[in-house]
N, C-alpha and C positions, 0 to 999 in steps of 0.2 A: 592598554593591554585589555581592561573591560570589554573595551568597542571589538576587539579582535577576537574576545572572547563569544561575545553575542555575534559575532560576522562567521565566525568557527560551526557555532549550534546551529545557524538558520542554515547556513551549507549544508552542514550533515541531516538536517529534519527535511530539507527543503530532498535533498539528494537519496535519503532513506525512501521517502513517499514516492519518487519517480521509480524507485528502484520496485516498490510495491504496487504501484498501476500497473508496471510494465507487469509484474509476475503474473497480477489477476489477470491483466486480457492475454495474453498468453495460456493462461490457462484456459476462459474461455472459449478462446478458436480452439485450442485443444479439444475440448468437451466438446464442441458444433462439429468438428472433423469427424470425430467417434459416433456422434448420434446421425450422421451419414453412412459409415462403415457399419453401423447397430443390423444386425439380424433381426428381423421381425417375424417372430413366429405365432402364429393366429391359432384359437384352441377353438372348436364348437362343440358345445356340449348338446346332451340332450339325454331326457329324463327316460328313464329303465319304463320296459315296457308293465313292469309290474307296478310301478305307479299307479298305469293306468289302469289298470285292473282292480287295485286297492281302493282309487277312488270308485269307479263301477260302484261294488261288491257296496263301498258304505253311503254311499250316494241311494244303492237300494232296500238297504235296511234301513234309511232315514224317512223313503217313500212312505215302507212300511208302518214305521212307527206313525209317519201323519196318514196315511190311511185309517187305520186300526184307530187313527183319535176322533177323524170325524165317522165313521162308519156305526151303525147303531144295531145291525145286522151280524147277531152271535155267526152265525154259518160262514160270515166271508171276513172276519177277521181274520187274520196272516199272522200262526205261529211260527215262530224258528224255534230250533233246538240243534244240539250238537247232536249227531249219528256218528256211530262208525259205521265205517262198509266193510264189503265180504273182505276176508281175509285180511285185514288192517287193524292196528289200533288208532290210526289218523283219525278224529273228529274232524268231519265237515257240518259246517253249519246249513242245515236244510230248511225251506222255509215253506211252510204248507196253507192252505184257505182249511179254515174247521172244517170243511164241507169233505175236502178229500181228505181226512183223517178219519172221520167219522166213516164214509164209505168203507176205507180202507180198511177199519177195525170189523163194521158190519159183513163185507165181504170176506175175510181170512178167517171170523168166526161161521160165516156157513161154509165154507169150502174145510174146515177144521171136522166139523159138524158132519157133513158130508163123508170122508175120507175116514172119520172113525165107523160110520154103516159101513162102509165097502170094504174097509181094512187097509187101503192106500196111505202109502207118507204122507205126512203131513207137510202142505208145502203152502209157501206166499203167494199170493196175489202179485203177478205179473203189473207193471206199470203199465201194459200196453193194454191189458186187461181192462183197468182201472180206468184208462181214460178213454174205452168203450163204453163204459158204465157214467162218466161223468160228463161227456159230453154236453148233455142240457143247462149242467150245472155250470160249466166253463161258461156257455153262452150267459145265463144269467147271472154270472159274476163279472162279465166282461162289462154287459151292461150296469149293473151295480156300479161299478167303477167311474162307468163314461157319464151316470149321472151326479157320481160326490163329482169330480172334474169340473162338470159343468156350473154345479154348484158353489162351488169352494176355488178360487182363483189361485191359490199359494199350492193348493194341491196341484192342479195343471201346471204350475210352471214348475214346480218339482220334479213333474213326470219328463214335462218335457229336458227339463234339464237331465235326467236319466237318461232318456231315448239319448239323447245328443252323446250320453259322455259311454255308452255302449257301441253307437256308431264307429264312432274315432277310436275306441280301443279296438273294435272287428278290424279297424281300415288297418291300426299299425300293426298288427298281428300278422294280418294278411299282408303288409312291407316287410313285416321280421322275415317272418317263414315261410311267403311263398305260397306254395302248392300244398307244404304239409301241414297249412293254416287248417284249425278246424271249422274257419269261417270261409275259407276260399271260396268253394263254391258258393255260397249265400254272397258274398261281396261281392264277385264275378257277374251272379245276374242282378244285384244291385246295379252295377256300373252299366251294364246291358238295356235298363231298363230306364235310366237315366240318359242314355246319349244313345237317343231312335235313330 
């Protein structure tokens, strides 16, 4: 009765187990038939155009701030400060060389000056004014520049890496919007100028 007893259990364990193989691969062909019948849906992202802008914008106040550290020349150091503009309370961060601030203040106090002899409003100094009068100064800041560059290697690749990350925002700008890109036309005879 023992022996019929142990011949009973190995039956049943032996007969349980084939009964549990079979379930598992059954299920797995199951699960291999569905991951054939499986929909594959593909997603492509891609990063908002104001990324690219956000970087720009801090990519060039980083220039700044390493310009401004090796630069030893009070006039071409580059202040920012927050403006508002006409008719807004929106702060944009504007960023200026002393040179054209200093004009800027010299000039609005003669034309102030000026307008109180004649009895005329009192009005601002046009930008386009301003960079009839700064012309010289542009050139000699320009070169200012081109010599910290030359001198200072971190500086140059900063810059460069600026120019680069301005490009590629003009280019996606100009894919966003086309025609009513505000860089269209500068990109246009970029590409023009690039494929003679």
């Amino acid at each position: 009765m023992r022996v019929n007893k142990y011949l009973i259990n190995i039956v049943l364990l032996t007969l349980s187990g084939v009964i549990y193989s079979a379930n598992v691969y059954s299920q797995n062909t199951a699960a291999t038939a569905d991951k054939d019948k499986t929909e594959v849906i593909s997603i492509r992202g891609q990063k908002p155009l104001g990324f690219y802008r956000e970087e720009m914008v801090d990519l060039k106040f980083e220039f700044y701030d390493l310009l401004n550290a090796v630069n030893t020349k009070a006039e071409f150091k580059i202040k920012c400060e927050k403006k508002s503009t006409v008719e807004t309370r929106v702060k944009e961060t504007v960023c200026e060389p002393q040179y054209v601030i200093d004009m800027r203040a010299k000039l609005n106090q003669q034309k102030s000056q000026a307008s109180e002899f004649t009895g005329a409003a009192i009005t601002q100094i046009s930008d386009k004014e301003l960079n009839k009068q700064l012309q010289s100064w542009h050139d000699k800041a320009d070169q200012e520049k081109l010599r910290l560059m030359t001198t200072n290697p971190k500086l140059k690749a900063h810059f460069l890496k600026l120019i680069k990350s301005e490009e590629n925002y003009k280019r996606l700008h100009v894919a966003t919007y086309g025609s009513m890109s505000n860089y269209y036309k500068e990109e246009e005879q970029h590409q023009e100028s690039s494929n003679p």
